[in-house]
ZAMARGU-4260 file (C-alpha; in steps of 0.2 Angstrom, whole numbers, plus 5000, padded with zeros to 4 digits):
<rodrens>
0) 4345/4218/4719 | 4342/4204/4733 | 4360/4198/4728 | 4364/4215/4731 | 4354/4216/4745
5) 4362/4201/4752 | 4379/4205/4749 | 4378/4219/4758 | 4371/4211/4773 | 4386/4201/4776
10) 4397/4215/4771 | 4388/4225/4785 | 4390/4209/4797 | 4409/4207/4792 | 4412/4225/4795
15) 4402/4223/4812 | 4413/4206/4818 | 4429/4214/4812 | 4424/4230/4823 | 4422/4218/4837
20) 4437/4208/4836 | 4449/4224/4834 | 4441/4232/4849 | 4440/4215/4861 | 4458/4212/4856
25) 4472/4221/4870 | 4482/4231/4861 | 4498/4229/4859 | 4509/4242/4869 | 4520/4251/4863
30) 4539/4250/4870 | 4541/4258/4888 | 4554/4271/4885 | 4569/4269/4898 | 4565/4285/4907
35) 4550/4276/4916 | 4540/4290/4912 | 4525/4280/4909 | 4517/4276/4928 | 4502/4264/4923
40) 4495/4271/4941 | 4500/4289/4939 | 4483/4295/4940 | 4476/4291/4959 | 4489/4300/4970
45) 4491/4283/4979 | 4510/4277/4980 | 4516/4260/4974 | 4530/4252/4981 | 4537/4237/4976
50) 4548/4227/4985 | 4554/4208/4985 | 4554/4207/5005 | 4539/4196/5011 | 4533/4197/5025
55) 4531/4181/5039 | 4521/4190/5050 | 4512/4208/5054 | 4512/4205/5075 | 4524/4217/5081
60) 4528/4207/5095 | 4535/4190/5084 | 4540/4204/5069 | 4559/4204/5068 | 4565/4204/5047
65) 4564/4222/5040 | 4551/4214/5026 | 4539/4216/5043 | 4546/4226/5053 | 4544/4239/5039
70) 4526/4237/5039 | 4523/4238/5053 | 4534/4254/5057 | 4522/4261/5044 | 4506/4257/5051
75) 4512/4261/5071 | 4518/4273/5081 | 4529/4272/5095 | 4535/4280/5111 | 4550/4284/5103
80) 4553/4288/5085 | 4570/4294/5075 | 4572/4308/5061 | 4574/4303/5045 | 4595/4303/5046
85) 4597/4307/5062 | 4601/4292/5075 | 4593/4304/5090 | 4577/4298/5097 | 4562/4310/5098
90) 4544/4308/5107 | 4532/4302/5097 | 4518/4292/5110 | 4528/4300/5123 | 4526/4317/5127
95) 4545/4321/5131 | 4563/4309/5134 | 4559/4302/5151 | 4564/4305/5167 | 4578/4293/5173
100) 4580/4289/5193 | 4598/4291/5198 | 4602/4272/5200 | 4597/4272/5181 | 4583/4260/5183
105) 4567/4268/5183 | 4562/4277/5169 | 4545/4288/5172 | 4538/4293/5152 | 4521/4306/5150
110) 4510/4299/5139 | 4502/4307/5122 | 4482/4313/5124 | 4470/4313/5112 | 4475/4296/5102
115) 4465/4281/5094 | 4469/4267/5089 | 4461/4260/5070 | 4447/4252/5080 | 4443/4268/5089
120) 4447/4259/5107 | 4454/4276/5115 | 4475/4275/5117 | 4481/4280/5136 | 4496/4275/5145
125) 4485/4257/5152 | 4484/4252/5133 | 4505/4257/5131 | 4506/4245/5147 | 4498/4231/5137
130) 4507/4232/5123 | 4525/4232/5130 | 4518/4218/5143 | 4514/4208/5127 | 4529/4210/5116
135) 4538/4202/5132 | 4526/4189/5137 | 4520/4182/5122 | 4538/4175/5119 | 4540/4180/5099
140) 4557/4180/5091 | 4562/4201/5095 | 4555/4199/5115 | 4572/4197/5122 | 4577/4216/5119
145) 4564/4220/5135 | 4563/4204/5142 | 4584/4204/5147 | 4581/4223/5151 | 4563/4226/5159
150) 4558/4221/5176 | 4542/4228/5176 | 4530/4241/5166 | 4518/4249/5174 | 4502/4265/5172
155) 4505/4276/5186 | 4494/4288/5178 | 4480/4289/5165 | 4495/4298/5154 | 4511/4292/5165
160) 4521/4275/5159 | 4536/4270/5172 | 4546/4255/5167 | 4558/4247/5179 | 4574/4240/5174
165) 4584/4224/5178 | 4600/4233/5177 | 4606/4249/5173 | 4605/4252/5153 | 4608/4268/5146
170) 4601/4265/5128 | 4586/4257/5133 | 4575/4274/5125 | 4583/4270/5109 | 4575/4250/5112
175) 4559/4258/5115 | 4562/4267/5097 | 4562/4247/5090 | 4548/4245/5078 | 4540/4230/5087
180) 4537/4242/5103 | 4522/4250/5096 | 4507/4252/5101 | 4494/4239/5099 | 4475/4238/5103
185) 4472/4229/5121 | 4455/4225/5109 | 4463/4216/5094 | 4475/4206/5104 | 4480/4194/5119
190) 4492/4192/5131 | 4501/4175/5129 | 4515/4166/5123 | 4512/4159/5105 | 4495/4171/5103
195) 4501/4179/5088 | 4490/4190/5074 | 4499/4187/5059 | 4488/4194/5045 | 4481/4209/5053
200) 4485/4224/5063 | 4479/4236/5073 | 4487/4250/5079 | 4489/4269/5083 | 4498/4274/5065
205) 4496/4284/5049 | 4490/4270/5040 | 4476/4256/5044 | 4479/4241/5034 | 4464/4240/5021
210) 4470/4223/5015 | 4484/4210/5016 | 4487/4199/5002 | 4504/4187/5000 | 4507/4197/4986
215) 4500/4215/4989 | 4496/4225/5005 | 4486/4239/5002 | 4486/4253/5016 | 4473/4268/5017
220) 4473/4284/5028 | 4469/4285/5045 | 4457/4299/5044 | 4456/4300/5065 | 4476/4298/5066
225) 4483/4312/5079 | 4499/4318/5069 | 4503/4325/5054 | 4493/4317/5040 | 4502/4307/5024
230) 4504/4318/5009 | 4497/4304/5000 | 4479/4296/4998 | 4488/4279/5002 | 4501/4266/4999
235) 4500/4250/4988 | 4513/4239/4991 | 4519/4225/4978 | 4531/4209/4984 | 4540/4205/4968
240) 4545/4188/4968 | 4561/4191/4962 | 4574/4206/4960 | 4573/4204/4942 | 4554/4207/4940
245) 4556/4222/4955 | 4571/4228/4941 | 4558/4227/4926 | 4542/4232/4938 | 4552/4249/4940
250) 4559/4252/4923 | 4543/4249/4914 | 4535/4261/4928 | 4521/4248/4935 | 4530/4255/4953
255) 4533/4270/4959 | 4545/4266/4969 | 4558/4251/4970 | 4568/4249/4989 | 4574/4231/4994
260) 4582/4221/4987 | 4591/4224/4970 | 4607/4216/4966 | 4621/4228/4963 | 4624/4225/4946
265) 4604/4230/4945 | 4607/4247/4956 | 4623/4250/4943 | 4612/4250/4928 | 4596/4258/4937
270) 4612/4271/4945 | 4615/4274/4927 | 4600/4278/4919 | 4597/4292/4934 | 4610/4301/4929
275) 4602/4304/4913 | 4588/4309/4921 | 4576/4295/4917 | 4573/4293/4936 | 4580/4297/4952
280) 4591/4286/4963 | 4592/4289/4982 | 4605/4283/4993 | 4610/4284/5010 | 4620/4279/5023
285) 4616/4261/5030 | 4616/4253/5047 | 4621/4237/5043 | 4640/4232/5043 | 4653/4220/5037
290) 4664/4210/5048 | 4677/4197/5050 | 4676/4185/5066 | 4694/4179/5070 | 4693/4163/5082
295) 4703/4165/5094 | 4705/4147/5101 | 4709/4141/5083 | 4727/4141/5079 | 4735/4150/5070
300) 4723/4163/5077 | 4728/4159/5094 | 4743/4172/5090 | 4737/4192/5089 | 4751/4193/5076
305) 4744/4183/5066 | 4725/4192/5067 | 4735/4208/5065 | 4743/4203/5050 | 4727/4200/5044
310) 4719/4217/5048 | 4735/4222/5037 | 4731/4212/5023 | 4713/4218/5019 | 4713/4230/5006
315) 4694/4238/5007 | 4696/4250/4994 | 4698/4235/4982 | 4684/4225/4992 | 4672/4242/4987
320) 4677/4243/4969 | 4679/4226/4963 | 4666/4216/4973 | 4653/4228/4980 | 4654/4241/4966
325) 4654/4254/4975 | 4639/4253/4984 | 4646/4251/5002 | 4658/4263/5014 | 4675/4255/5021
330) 4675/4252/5039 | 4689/4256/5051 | 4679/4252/5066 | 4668/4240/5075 | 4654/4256/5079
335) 4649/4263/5060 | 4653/4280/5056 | 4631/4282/5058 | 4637/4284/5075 | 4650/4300/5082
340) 4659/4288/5095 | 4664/4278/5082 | 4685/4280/5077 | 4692/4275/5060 | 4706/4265/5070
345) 4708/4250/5059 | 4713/4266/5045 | 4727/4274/5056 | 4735/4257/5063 | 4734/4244/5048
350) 4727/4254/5034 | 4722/4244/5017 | 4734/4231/5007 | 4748/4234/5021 | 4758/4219/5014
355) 4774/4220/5019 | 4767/4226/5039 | 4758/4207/5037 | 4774/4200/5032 | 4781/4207/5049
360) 4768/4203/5060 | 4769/4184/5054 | 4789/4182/5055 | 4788/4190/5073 | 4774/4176/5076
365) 4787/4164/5070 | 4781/4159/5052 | 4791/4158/5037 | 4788/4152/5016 | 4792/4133/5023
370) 4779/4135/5041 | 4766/4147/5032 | 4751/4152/5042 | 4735/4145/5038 | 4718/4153/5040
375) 4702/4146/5034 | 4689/4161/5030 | 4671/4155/5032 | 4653/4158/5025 | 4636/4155/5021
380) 4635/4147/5002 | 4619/4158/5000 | 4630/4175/4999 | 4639/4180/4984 | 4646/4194/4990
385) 4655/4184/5004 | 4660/4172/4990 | 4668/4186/4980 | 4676/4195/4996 | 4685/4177/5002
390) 4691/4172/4985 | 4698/4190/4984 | 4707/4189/5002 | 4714/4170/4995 | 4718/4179/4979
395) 4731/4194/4989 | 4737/4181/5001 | 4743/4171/4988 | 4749/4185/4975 | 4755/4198/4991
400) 4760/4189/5005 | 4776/4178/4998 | 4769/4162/5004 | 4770/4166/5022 | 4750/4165/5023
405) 4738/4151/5014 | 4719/4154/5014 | 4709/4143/5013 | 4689/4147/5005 | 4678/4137/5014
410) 4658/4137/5013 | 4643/4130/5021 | 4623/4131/5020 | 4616/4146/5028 | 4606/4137/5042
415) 4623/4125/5047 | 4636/4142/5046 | 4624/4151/5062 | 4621/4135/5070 | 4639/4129/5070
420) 4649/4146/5072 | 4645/4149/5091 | 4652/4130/5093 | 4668/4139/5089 | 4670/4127/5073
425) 4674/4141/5060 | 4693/4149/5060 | 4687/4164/5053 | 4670/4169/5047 | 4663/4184/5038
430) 4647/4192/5045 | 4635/4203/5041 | 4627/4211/5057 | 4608/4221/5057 | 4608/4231/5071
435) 4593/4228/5085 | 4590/4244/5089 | 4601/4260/5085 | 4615/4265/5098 | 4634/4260/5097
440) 4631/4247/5113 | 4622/4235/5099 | 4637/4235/5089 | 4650/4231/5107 | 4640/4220/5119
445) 4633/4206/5106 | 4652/4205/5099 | 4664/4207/5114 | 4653/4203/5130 | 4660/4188/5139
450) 4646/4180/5153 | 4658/4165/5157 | 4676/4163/5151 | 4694/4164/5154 | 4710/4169/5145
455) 4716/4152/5143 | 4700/4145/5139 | 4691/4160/5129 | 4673/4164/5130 | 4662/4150/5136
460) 4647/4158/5136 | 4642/4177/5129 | 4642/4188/5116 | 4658/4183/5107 | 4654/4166/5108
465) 4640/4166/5097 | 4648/4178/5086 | 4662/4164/5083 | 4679/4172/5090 | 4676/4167/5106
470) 4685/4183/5115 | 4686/4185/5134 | 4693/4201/5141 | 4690/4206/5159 | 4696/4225/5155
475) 4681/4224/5139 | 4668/4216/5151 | 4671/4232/5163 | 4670/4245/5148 | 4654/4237/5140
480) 4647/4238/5159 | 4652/4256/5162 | 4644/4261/5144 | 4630/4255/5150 | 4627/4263/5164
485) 4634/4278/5161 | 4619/4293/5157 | 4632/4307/5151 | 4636/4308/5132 | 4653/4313/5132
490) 4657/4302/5145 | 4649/4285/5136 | 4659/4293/5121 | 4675/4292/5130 | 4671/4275/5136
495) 4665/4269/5117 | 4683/4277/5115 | 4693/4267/5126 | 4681/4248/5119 | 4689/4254/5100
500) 4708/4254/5105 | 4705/4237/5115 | 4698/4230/5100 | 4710/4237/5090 | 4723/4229/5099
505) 4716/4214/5103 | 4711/4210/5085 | 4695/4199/5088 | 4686/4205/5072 | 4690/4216/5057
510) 4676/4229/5051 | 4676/4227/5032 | 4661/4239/5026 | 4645/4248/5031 | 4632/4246/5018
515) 4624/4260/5009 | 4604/4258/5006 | 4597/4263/4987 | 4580/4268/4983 | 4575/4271/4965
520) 4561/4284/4963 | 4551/4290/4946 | 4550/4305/4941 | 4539/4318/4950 | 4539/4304/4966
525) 4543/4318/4979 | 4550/4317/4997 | 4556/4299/4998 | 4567/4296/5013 | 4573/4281/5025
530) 4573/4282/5045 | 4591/4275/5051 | 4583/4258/5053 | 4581/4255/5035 | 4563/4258/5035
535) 4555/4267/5020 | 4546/4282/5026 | 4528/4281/5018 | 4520/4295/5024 | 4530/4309/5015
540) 4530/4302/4997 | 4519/4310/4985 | 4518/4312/4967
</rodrens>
């Protein structure tokens, strides 16, 4: 019986132990299935978002890569804001579009009541004064969009803003739209160059920032907010390290939702499985475009034959297909199609894959199979997709253009291609551009403006100097002026009209493609959308 007795002792203490270690032990889990139906943060009503863009810094006035800039849009309001895919501006800290004096510098904006900021410090037209006065004075890396423009800024009322302008500058309420030109508490910051808050915010917006971490963010409700409350209890926001673990965080359903930056083979698969229904997948139109710079002071290039053989040559649709996947929009224009000024020009004149017009173009500039032309394309070693979009121009050339045109594929580290191209260095280059602020002037000025420069010597100093084709046109310094002055729509249209045929005959850059921006949502994730300046919208998601 005690043998028994003790038997059964350790039995019972085996049993116990063997209890202990099944229950302590993590289960194993059992294979997500690829619908992403399993959301390991379903339950809460909070949104996670995961993305891989890390941010340098939360200030406004030193944010100026969309991994803040996003954050910050989030968390602020401004005087100016867009609808979700609209490029019009609408009041948001402003009351109503301000009132512009007739020589087009002196803009008087009302001024929103009844707004706080996170720290309760009460929000007037004083505090917007502050906060515009800072993003200029405190010198960060997006304080040249007012600084070049604004004169001064200044309360004429408790609720009245009127800003004064160096020149005349008819887009400058889309500038005021930039999410850097929020509203900050005179409270929580300083005036003064360098005196940045790079871990914190404070602002007017939806959202207060509960916590900032380098790998999360976490954003809760602004129960005193003046607007229209978020539909959900808060946003989570994880910065994956790589696309690869954003591309697993999403199928196994640890995210809600998945926006920047996937690779396009990723967006393909993810693409695929929506049609099945195991997720949704959201696109829409992008801001940023795709462009060749053709150096004008570089021979061959020196010749608007050859440049126009060129434009003749490019074969977008194949560029879409073979190297973008389809995840892009051909470009006939310098302006993107976001914009209704903008003209598919390129289309009508040189079309795509026009072989035998190139040939033309290049006989009639005197080259033959024994004096080709020869064209070096440049780009930044970091980008693949510009890897894949020279080898395929090298590749037509060599296979389509009968020997009259050699290119050369020619590559450099990201930090040398920006420094060196403005030193006019690079034959041709292939760019990416993401737009300061959204009007058709930011895709025209920065690219064609000429400060100091001749015909024979090109641009010395100005926009299309930095942008490596070194263009000087007196006729295209008037129109970019005019445009810029020039308050009536249809008026700036016919002006933005008139820039598209100069360029068009001119040749100084090719437009290649305007981006296309996916988000990948689960299911029952509701109401995701993008403003035009690529920023995710957190407020309307729910679940």
């Amino acid at each position: 019986m005690k043998q028994w007795g003790r038997m059964a002792k350790y039995l019972s203490l085996f049993c116990l132990c063997l209890l202990l270690v099944i229950s302590c032990t993590p289960r194993q889990q059992a294979n997500t299935p690829s619908t992403g139906a399993v959301n390991t943060i379903a339950g809460d009503s909070r949104i996670t978002i995961g993305t891989t863009e890390k941010p340098r810094t939360l200030d406004p006035a030193d944010a100026y890569e969309l991994g803040s800039l996003s954050l910050v849009f989030n968390m602020s309001d401004r005087l100016y804001t867009y609808e979700p895919g609209s490029t019009e501006i609408k009041p948001q800290l402003a009351t109503e579009l301000p009132k512009v004096s007739t020589d087009g510098l002196t803009y008087t904006i009302p001024i929103r009541k009844g707004v706080v900021f996170h720290d309760d410090t009460p929000f007037n037209a004083k505090a917007m004064e502050f906060s515009i006065q800072r993003f200029i004075e405190n010198k960060g890396k997006p304080s040249f969009l007012l600084s070049d423009t604004v004169a001064s800024v200044k309360a004429t009322g408790e609720y009245e803003l009127t800003i004064k302008l160096k020149k005349p500058f008819a887009a400058f309420p889309s500038l005021l739209a930039f999410s850097g030109v929020c509203a900050v508490s005179p409270k929580a910051y300083q005036i003064g160059a360098g005196k940045f808050v790079a871990n914190s915010f404070v602002g007017t917006g939806p959202y207060k920032l509960a916590k900032y971490g380098t790998d999360s963010l976490r954003f809760d409700i602004f129960d005193k907010y003046w607007g229209e409350k978020p539909t959900n209890k808060g946003v989570n926001v994880q910065i994956q390290t790589s696309p690869v673990n954003l591309f697993n965080a999403f199928k196994t359903g640890a995210i809600d939702v998945a926006y920047l930056s996937l690779q396009p083979d990723q967006i393909q698969s993810l693409e695929a499985s929506a049609k099945k229904g195991d997720w949704q997948a959201i696109s829409a139109q992008g801001s940023v475009i795709s462009l060749m710079a053709l150096n004008r002071n570089q021979k061959p290039l020196d010749k608007v034959e050859v440049r126009q053989a060129i434009a003749s040559l490019i074969d977008r649709q194949l560029l879409n297909n073979r190297v973008l996947l389809s995840q892009a929009d051909p470009l006939y224009s310098i302006i993107p199609t976001t914009f209704n000024v903008s003209l598919p020009l390129f289309k009508e004149k040189y079309g795509d894959g026009k072989f035998e017009e190139a040939k033309k173009s290049l006989v009639a500039a005197g080259f033959s199979q024994a004096n080709p032309a020869k064209v070096q394309i440049w780009y930044p070693a970091s980008s693949m997709t510009r890897s894949l979009v020279a080898q395929t121009l090298k590749s037509l050339a060599d296979t389509k253009m009968d020997g009259l045109l050699q290119i050369e594929v020619k590559t450099v580290e990201g930090a040398t291609f920006y420094k060196e191209i403005s030193k006019g260095l690079y034959p041709s280059a292939l760019l990416n551009w993401y737009p300061d602020f959204l009007d058709p002037d930011n895709y025209v000025q920065p690219f064609l403006a000429c400060e100091k420069g001749s015909d024979a010597t090109g641009c010395q100093t100005g926009g299309s100097q930095t942008q490596g084709s070194f263009y000087h046109s007196e006729t295209m310094n008037k129109l970019i002026d005019q445009q810029r002055k020039e308050q009536n729509p249809e008026a700036r249209k016919k002006i933005f009209a008139d820039i598209q045929n100069q360029v068009l005959t001119d040749v100084p850059y090719i437009p290649l493609w305007q981006n296309k921006d996916f988000i990948f949502a689960q299911k029952g994730v509701t109401n995701v959308n993008l403003d035009p300046t690529q920023n995710l919208i957190y407020k309307t998601i729910k679940k």
